[in-house]
N, C-alpha and C positions, 0 to 999 in steps of 0.2 A: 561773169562766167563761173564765178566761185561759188556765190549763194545756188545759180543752176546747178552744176554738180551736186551739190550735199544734198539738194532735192530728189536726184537721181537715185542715192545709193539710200534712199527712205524707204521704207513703207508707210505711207498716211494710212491708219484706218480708224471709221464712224465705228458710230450704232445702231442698226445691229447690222454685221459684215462677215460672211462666211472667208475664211483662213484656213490653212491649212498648220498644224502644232504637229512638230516631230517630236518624239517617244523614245524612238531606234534609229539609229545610221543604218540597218539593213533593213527594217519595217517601212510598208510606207505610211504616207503620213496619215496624219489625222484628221478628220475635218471636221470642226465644232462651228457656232454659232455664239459671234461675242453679245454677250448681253449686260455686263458691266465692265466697266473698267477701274478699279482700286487700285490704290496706294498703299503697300503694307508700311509697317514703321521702320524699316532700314531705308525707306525710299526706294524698290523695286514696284516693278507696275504687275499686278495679277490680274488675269481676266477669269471674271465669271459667265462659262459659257454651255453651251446646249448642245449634248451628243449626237452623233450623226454617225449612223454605222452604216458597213455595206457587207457586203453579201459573203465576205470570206471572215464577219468576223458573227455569223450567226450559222448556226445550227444545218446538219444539210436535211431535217425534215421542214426547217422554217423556210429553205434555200426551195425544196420543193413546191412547199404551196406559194412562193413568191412566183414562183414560175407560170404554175397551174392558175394564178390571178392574171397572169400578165402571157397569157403562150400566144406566140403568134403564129398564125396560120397561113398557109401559102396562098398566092392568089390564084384566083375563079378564072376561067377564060375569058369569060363575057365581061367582067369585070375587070381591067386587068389595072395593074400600077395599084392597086390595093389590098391596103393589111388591115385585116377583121381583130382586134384586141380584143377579146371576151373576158370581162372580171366577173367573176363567180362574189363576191360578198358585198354585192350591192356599191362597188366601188365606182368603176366607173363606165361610159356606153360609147367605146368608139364603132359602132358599126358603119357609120355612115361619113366615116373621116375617110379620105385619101392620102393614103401610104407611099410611098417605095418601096420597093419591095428589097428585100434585106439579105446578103450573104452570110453563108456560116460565120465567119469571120466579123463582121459588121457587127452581126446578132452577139457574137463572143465578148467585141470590144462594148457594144449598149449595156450587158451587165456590169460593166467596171464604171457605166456613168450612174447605176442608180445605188439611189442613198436611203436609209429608213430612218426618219425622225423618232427623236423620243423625246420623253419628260425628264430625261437623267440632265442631271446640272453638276456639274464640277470646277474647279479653281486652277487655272495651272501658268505658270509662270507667262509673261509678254515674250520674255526670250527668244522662248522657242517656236514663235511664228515665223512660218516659213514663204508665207505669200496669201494673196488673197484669191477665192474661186467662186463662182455664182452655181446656188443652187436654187431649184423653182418647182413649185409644185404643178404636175404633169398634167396638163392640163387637156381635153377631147380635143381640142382642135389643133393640137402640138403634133411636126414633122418627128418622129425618133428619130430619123437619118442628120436632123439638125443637129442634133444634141453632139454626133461627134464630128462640125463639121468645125466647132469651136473650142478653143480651149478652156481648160478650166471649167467647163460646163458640166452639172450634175443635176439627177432631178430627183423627186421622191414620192411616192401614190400612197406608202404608208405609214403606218407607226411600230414601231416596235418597243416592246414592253420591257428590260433588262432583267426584271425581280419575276413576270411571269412565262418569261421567252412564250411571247405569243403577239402575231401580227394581225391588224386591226385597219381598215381603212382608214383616212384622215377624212377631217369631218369640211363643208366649206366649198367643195369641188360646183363648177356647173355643171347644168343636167342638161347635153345637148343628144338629140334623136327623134325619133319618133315614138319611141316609148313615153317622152315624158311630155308632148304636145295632148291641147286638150281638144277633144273632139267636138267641132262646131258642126251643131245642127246646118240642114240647109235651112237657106231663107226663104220665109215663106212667100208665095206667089201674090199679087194682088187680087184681093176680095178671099182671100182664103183665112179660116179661122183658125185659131188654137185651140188644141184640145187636151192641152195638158192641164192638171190640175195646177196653178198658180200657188193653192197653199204648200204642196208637197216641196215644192222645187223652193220657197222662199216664205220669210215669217217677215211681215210689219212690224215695224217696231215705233214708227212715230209719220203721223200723215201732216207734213206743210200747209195741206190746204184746211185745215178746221175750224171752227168757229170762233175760236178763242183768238182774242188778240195778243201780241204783245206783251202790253203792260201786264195784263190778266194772269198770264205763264212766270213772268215774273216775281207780280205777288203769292204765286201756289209753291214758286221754287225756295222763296223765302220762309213760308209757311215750314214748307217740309225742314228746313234746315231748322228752325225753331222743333218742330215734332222732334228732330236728329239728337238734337242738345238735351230736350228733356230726355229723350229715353236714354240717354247715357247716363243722366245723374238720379237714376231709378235703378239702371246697371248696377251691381256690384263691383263685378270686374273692373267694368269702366273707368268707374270711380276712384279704382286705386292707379290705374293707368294715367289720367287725365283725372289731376286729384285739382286741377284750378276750372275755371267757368270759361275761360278766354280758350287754355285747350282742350275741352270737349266742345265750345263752338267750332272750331278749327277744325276737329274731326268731323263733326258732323258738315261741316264745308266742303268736302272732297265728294270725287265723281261720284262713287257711290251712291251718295245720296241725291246726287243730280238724276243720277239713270233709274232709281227708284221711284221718283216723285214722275219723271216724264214717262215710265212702264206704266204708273199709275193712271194719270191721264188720258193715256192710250188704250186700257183695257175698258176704262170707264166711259169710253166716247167724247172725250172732252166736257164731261161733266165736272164742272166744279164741286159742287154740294156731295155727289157721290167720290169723289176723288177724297175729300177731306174727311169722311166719314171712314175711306180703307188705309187711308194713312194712322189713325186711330180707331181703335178694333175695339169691341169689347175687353181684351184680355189686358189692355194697356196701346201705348205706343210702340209703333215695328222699329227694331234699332236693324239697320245695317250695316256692317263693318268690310271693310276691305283688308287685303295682306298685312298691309302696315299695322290695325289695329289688332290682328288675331296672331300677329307674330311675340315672340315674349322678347327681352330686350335680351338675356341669353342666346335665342334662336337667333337674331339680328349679331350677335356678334361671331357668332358659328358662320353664318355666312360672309361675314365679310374677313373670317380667316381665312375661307375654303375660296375668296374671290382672289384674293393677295396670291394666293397658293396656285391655284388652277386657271385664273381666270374667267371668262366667258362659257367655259366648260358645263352648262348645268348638272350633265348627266352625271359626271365624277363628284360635283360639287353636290348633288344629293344622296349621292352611294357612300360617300367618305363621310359627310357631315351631317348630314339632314335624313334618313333614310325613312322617318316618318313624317315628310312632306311629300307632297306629290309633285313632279317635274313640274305644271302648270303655276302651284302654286308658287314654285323657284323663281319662275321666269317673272309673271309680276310681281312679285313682291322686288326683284332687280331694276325694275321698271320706276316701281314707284319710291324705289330708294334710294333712284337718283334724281327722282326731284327735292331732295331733305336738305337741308345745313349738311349735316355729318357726310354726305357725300362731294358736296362744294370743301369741307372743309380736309378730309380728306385728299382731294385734288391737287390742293392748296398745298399739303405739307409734303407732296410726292412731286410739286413743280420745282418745290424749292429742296428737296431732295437730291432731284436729277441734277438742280443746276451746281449742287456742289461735288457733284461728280465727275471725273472724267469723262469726257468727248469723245476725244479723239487723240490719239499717240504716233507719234515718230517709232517704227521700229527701224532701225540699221537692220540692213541686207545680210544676210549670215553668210561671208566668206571663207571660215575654214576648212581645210580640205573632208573631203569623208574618209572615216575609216576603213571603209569600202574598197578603196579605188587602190587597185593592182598595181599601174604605174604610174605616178605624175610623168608631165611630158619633162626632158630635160636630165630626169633624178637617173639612178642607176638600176639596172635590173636589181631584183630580190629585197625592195623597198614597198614598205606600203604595204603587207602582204602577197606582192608578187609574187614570194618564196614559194617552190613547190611546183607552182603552175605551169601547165603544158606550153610549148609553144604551137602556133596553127589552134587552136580551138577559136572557134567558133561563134557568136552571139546565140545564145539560146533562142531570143525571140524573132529576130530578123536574117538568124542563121550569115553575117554579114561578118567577112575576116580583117576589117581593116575599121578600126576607129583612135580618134587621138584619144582616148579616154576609155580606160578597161576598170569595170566593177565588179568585185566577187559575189557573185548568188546563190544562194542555195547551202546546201548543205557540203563542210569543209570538204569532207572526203569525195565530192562529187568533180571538182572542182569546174565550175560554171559561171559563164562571167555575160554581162552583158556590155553591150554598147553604149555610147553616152546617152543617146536619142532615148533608147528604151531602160535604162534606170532611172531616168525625169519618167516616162512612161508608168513604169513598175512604181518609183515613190509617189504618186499624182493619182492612181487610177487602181491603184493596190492587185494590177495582172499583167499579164505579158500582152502584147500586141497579138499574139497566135496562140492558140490554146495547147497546151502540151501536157505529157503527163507529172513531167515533175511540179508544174505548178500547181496543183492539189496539194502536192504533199510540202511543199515550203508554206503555204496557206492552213496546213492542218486540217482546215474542215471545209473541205470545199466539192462542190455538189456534182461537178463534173469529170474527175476521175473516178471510173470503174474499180471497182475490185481486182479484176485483172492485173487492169492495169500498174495496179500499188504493188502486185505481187511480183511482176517483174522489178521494178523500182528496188524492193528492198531487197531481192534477191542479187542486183546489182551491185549495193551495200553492202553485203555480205562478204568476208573474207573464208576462205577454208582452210579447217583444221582438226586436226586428227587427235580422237583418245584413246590414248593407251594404257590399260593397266597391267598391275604391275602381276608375278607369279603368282605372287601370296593374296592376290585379289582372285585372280582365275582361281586355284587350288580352293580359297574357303568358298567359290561358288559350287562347288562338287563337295566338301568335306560337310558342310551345314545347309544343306539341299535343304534339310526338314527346320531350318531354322530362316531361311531366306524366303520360304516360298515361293519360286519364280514365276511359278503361274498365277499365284493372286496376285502379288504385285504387280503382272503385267495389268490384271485388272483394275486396278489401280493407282495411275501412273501417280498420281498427286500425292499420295501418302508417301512419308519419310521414312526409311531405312537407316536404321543405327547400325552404319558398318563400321563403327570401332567393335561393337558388342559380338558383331558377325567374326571379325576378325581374332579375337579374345577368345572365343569359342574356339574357332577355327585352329588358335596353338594348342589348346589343349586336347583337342582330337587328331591333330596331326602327327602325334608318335603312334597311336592305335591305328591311323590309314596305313602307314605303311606294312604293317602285317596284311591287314586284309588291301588290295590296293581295288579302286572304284575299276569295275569293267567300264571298259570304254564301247560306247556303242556305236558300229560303222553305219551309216547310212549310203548307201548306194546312188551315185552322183549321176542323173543321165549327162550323154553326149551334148555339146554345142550346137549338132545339127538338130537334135531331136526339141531342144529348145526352142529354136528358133521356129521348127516345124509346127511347135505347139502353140508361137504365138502368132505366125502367121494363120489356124485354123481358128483363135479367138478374135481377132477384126473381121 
């Protein structure tokens, strides 16, 4: 019963295991991708893991086109119980999926499930893992209404860039619709012919039924791989590449020169005597070369920095590394460079790599209290933070007056608290369960508070108070008229006024005002009715 408890209060986690890493006691949390696990030298455990942001912690023009990728449309009549997802950047084609159809609410809480992959990698303590949560890439024939019928469930359709704040589809998705089906002719009827050109639609490359035997193909394949060898040791280049006889036979061994000698045969009719005459030209022997032999042994190690680095990526792995290679030739030259030693051998030092690496780790359950929480149950009012706090308020999110467990939210002067249910909510899903206006503004940048609406908020925030100057402030506004300019300055509120220099003045002209003293000018005040009459005629 003992060893069961201490398993209880664990966290096991592999690799690679989406977790959630605290940051803030009032932030919520984190959610990365472990992809190593190290041992620093004090004996603490670090993980190296793979960022995962969501939608309050990017931009609200990025927050826009997340939307405008993913907006969803109400349902058709004839159609009904279905939701049209339309991706605008070739992302994804749910046209012909079946939805649920989705409440505001629903639709509010579906953006706290999605997540934006990136490339960004960072280190940060095992410590402060807080639990483990399942994220998946969103796939056309995925329910959205599943997504929050489970806990801990997150998804993601893109990538986000951190260094160029810019979002990008993920690459890998399937292609289900009728966009991407191929259109098959009907079949033709019997005794009916075809009249399509056969060559347009498809090229020969080698006929099984020719006259040539076996052995026959064999000795021409031989042939050409001898023609192979010598034209390399006629090469220059070659020469310096495959400076032995064993590896320029070698090369000349590879497909290449297989699908050369068999193009040969095939243009030539299965002529032998004419096959052996185009294999040797007048101008010498034809060498053919594949990726492996036109790559330089520099270019091969650029790529297998930008493989380490990126992966399977070609696209990045040509822009960053290679940019005068052609994506085609990226692709096989990867192909054929995993059939080499230095690819086995590589393998080899990254099997035995992982195996000295950490697995798997025990984390302990993190039970200290937060710094958050208003009032432990038990302790005494004005602990914890309580101090201050109304009594009767409310749960911001579930507007709910009674929970064992009170957390402060928000901003100090607001004082705002939530319930326990929805602070696991808030740290887990980084929103409230119901969309409001203060949660924009404890989010900072978040897509769904109006202007308005902020401007009520901080006017909420706001305290009022009054300034008053002093005589000698009034008096050198009337004594240095010609030196304060009150009407440009109104034109320019942003420019600085040196009112000691105002003031400085202002004494040494205030024994001469009193001889002449400023006429004061009455202005004529209308009545309160006539005011009021003037602005009921302006609405």
């Amino acid at each position: 019963m003992g060893w069961m408890m201490m398993i209880l209060i664990f966290i096991l986690l592999f690799l690679p295991d989406y977790v959630y890493f605290e940051n803030s006691s009032s932030n919520p949390y984190l959610i990365r991708r472990i992809e190593e696990l190290n041992k620093t030298a004090n004996g603490n455990v670090e993980a190296k893991v793979v960022c995962l942001f969501r939608r309050r912690d990017i931009s609200g023009n990025l927050n826009t086109l997340a939307d405008s990728n993913m907006e969803l449309c109400s349902p058709s009549p004839p159609a009904c119980n279905k939701l049209l997802t339309r991706l605008k950047l070739g992302m994804r084609n749910l046209e012909e999926s079946k939805q649920p159809p989705l409440t505001e609410q629903h639709k509010h809480q579906l953006k706290h499930r999605e997540l934006f992959l990136s490339r960004q990698f960072e280190s940060l303590p095992a410590t402060h893992i807080r639990g483990k949560c399942n994220v998946t890439l969103l796939n056309e024939t995925d329910v959205l209404a599943s997504y929050l019928d489970k806990e801990d469930c997150f998804f993601y359709s893109l990538v986000f860039d951190p260094v160029q704040k810019t979002l990008l589809a993920d690459q890998g998705e399937i292609r289900v619709g009728s966009k991407y089906q191929a259109e098959i002719p009907d079949k033709l009827t019997e005794g009916e012919s075809d009249n399509r050109v056969q060559e347009k639609l498809e090229t020969k490359v080698w006929d099984p039924s020719n006259q040539l035997k076996d052995p026959q193909i064999d000795q021409f394949l031989v042939v050409a791989r001898a023609v192979g060898t010598f034209a390399r040791a006629l090469d220059c280049s070659s020469s310096i590449r495959q400076p032995s006889l064993h590896m320029s036979a070698a090369a000349a061994s590879r497909d290449i020169t297989l699908f050369h000698a068999m193009d040969t045969l095939q243009k030539n009719n299965y002529d032998l005597a004419k096959a052996m005459s185009t294999l040797v030209p007048q101008g010498g022997p034809v060498l053919c070369r594949d990726e492996m032999e036109e790559w330089s042994a520099s270019e091969a190690m650029l790529f297998e920095e930008a493989l380490e680095k990126y992966g399977k990526d070609f696209n990045d792995i040509r822009q960053d590394f290679l940019p005068w290679k052609s994506l085609a030739s990226v692709v096989q030259f990867y192909y054929m460079w995993k059939t080499t030693d230095r690819y086995i051998q590589q393998k080899r030092l990254k099997a035995a790599e992982a195996d000295s690496k950490l697995k798997q780790v025990y984390i302990p359950t993190y039970t200290k209290p937060n710094p958050n929480q208003i009032m432990v149950p038990g302790s005494k009012p004005g602990m914890n933070g309580a101090s201050g706090f109304q009594k009767g308020l409310s749960c911001e999110s579930c507007h709910t007056a009674q929970s064992p467990q009170w957390y402060a939210w928000g901003p100090p002067n607001m004082q705002c608290r939530l319930c326990a249910s929805c602070w696991i909510y808030w740290k887990k899903y980084g929103g409230l369960k119901t969309p409001t206006q203060l949660e924009g503004e404890v989010q900072g940048m978040s897509p769904f508070t109006r202007n308005e609406g902020r401007a009520k908020l901080l006017a909420k925030n706001r305290q009022t108070f009054i300034l008053q100057t002093t005589k000698l402030t009034r008096i050198a506004r009337r004594v240095c008229e010609d030196i304060l300019q009150p009407r440009r300055a109104a034109r320019r509120p942003y420019a600085s006024i040196n009112a000691n220099a105002v003031k400085a003045e202002c004494m040494i002209r205030l024994p001469k005002a009193t001889k002449t003293p400023q006429k004061s000018k009455l202005v004529p005040r209308q009545s309160l009715a006539t005011i009021v009459k003037d602005l009921g005629k302006s609405k």
